[in-house]
C-alpha positions as CSV (number, residue, x, y, z in Angstrom):
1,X,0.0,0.0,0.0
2,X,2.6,2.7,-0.3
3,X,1.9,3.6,-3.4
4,X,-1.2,5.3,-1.7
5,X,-0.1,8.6,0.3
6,X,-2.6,9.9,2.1
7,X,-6.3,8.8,3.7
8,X,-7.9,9.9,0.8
9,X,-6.4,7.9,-1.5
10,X,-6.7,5.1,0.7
11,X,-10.5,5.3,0.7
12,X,-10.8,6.4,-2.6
13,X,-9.1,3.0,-3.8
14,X,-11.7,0.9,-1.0
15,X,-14.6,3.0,-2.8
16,X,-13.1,1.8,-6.4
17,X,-13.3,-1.8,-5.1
18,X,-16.8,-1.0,-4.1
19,X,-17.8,-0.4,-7.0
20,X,-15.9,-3.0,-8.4
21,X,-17.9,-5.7,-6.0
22,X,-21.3,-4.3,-7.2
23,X,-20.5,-4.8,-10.5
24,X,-19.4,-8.3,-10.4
25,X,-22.4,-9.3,-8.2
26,X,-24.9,-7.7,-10.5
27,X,-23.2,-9.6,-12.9
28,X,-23.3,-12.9,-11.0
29,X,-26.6,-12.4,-10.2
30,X,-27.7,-12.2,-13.9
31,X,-25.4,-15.1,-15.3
32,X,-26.5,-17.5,-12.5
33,X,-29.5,-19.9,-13.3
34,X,-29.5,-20.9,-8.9
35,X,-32.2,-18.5,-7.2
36,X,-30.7,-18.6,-4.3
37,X,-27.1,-17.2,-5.2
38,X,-28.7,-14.9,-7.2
39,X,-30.7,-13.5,-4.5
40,X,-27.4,-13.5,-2.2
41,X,-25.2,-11.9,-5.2
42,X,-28.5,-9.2,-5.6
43,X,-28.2,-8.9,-1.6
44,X,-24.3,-8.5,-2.1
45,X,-24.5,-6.1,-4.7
46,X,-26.8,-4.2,-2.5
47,X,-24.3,-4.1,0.7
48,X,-21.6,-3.0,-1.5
49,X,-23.0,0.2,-2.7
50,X,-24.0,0.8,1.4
51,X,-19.8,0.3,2.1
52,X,-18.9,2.9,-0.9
53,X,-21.8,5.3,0.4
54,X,-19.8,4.8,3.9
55,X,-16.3,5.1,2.3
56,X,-17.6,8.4,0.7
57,X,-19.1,10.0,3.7
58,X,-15.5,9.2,5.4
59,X,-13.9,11.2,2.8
60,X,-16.7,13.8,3.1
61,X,-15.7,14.1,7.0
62,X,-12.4,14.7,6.0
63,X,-13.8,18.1,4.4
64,X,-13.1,16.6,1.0
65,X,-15.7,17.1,-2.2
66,X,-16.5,14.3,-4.2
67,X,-16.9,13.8,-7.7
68,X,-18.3,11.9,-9.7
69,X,-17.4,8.7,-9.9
70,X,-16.7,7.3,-13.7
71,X,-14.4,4.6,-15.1
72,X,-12.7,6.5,-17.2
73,X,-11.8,9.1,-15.0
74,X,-10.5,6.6,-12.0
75,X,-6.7,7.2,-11.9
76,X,-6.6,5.6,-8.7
77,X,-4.0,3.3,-8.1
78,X,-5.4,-0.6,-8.1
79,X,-3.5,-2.8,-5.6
80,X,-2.5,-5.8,-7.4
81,X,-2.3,-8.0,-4.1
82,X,-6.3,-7.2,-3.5
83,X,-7.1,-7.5,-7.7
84,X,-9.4,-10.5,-8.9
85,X,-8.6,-11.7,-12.4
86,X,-12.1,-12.0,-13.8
87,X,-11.7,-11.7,-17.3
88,X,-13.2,-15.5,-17.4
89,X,-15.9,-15.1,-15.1
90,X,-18.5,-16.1,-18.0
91,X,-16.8,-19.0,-18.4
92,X,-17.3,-20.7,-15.1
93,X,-19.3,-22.8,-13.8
94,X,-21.5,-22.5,-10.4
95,X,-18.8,-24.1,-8.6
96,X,-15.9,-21.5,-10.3
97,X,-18.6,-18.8,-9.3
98,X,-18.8,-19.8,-5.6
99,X,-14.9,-20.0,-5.6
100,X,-14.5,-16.9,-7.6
101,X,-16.8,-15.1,-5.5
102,X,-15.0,-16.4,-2.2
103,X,-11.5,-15.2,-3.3
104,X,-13.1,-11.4,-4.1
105,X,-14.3,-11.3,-0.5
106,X,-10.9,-12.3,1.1
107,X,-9.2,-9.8,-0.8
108,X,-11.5,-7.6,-0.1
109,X,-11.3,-8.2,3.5
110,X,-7.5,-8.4,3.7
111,X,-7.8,-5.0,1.8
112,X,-9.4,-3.5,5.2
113,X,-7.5,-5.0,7.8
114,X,-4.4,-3.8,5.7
115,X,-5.5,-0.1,5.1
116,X,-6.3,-0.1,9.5
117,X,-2.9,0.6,10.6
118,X,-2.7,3.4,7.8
119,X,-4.8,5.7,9.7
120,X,-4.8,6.8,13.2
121,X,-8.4,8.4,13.3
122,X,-10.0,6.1,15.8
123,X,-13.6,6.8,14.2
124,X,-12.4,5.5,10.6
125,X,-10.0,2.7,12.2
126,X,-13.7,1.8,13.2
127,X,-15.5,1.7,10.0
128,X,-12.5,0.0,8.2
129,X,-13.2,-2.9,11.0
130,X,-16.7,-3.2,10.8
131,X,-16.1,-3.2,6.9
132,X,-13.6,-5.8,7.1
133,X,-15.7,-7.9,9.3
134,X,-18.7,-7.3,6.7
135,X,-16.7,-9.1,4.1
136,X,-15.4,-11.9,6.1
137,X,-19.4,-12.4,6.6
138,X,-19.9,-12.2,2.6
139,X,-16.8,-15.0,2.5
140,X,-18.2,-17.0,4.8
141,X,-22.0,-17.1,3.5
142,X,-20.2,-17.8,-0.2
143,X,-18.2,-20.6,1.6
144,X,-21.5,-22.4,2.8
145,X,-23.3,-21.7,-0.8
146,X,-19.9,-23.8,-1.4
147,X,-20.7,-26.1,1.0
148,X,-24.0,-27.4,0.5
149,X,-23.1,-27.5,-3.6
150,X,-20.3,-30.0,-2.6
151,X,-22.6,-31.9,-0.4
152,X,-25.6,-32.0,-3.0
153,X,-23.5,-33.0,-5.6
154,X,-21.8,-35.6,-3.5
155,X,-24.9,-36.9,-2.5
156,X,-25.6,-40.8,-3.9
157,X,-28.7,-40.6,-6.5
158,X,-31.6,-42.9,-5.4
């Protein structure tokens, strides 16, 4: 993370992964054909866009305007270590998904706990946690989605 200097740029890069989440589970939530992830990924997709309107109003308290928000425009550096590779996500299969979609929340929360010692405002250290321990919940509800796929299709046919 030292490529990021300041607090700002540290939660301008958590609001670019965001945005980034929403976007894959709105896409997640469209490919699948199972209702139930695509109600979690639509849940997900949800959630995300309540931690980037949370990131924002950090920045905001920091007397800091925002603009905009557009791809083009996002010179923000992109932390390799916290970067899924999803250029093949329409090529997996529900179980790639799951797996996929487990990965994306671990980075995500290793991207938190990492950014906490970068800032010594108590009130933000705060919301980093409770973000951090948001994902680890998204992880864990993707790893029992995970879980009861194995055990179904594990399960003898009658």
């Amino acid at each position: 993370m030292t490529n990021l200097d300041s607090v700002e740029d540290l939660l301008r890069a958590a609001i670019g992964r965001e945005i980034e989440a929403n976007v894959f589970y709105n896409l997640l939530s469209q490919y699948t054909d199972n209702p139930q992830l695509r109600e979690l990924c639509s849940e997900f997709a949800v959630e995300e866009l309540e931690h980037k309107a949370r990131l924002e109003l950090e920045i905001m308290k920091l007397g800091i305007t925002l603009k905009p928000y557009t791809a083009q425009s996002n010179t923000l550096p992109r932390p390799l270590d916290y970067m899924v590779d999803m250029t093949k996500v329409m090529q997996l299969d529900y179980e790639g998904l799951l797996m996929l979609a487990i990965q994306k929340e671990k980075a995500s929360f290793k991207l938190y706990i990492d950014l906490i010692p970068a800032v010594t405002k108590q009130s933000l250290r705060d919301v980093l946690t409770e973000l951090a321990e948001e994902e680890a919940g998204h992880k864990i509800r993707f790893e029992l989605e995970y879980e009861i796929f194995k055990a179904s299709k594990n399960k003898p046919s009658k």
